[in-house]
N, C-alpha and C positions, 0 to 999 in steps of 0.2 A: 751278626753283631757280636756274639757270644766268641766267635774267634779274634776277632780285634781284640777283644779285653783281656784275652787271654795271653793275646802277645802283648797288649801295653804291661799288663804285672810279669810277664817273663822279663819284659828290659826293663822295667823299676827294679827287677828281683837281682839282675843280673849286674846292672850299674850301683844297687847297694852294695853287691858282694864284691866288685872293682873298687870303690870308692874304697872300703874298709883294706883291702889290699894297700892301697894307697897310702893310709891311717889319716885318710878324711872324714872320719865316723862320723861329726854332726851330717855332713852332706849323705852318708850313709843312711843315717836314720832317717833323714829325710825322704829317701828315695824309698826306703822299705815304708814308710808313714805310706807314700803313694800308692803302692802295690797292693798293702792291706786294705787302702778305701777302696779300692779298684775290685779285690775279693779276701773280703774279708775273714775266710776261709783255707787262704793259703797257708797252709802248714809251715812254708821253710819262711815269708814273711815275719810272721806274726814267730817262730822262735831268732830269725835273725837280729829283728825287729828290739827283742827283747835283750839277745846278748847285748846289742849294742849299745841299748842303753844302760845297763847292770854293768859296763866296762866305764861307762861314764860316769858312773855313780848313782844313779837317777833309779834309785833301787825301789822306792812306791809303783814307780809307773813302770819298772821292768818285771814287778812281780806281779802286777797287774793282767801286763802283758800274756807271760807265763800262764797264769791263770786261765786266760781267754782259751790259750792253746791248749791246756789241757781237758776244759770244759769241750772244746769242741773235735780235740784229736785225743780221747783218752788213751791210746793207744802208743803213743809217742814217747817215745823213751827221750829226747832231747827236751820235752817240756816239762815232764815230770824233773830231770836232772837239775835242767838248771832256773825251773821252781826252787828246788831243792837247793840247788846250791847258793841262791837270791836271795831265799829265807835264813838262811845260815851266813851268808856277810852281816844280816842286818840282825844277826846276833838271836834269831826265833827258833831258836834247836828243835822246842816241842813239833816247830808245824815243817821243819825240812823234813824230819825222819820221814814220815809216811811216802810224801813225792822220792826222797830216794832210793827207800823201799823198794816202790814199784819200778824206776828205772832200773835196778839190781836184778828185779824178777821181769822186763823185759828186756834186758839186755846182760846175762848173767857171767856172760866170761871179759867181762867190762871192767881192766884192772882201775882204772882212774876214779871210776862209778864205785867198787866197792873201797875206795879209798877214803872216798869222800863222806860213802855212809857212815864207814868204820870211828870217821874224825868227828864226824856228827854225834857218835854214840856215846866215842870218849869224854867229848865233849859236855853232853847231858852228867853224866855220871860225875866229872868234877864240879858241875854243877850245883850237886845235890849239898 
């Protein structure tokens, strides 16, 4: 039973990530929605899951998202990032730093990754 489920989120996982080729993203989200009920656990869902909706704009429920994944993959340099980078469209400098922090320190030759911290920091600072 346990291999069936596993193929049913490999082809939700895999028809998200065609759709989005596509630039069919709601039908994308959809289909990553399926994959995360299916195992709610899936690493590449629950952050596909997320960009897509943070491209849509849907940014409560894409940092939400993010959150899940990093709560349960803290090891992840793609949820921490774009935690990070989710929190910072919606203008929250204090709470991106730390998630892109840690992307930085798991993924440290990451020019795009310390760009984005770097923007985050300048950011804070005109802030003040």
């Amino acid at each position: 039973m346990a291999g069936r489920r596993v193929c049913r989120v490999g082809k939700a996982e895999h028809l998200g990530y065609t759709l989005i080729q596509q630039g069919r993203i709601e039908e994308a989200i959809d289909s990553y929605r399926r994959a995360f009920q299916l195992e709610p656990h899936s690493r590449f869902s629950l952050v596909n899951l997320g960009v897509d909706l943070a491209e849509q704009r849907k940014l409560p429920e894409a940092i939400a998202i993010f959150h899940e994944a990093v709560r349960i993959h803290p090891d992840d340099v793609y949820a921490h990032y774009n935690l990070g980078y989710a929190l910072q469209l919606r203008g929250q400098i204090d709470e991106t730093i730390p998630f892109l922090k840690e992307a930085v320190r798991l993924n440290p030759g990451d020019p795009q990754m310390i760009k984005t911290l770097n923007d985050a920091l300048m950011m804070k600072q005109t802030l003040k």
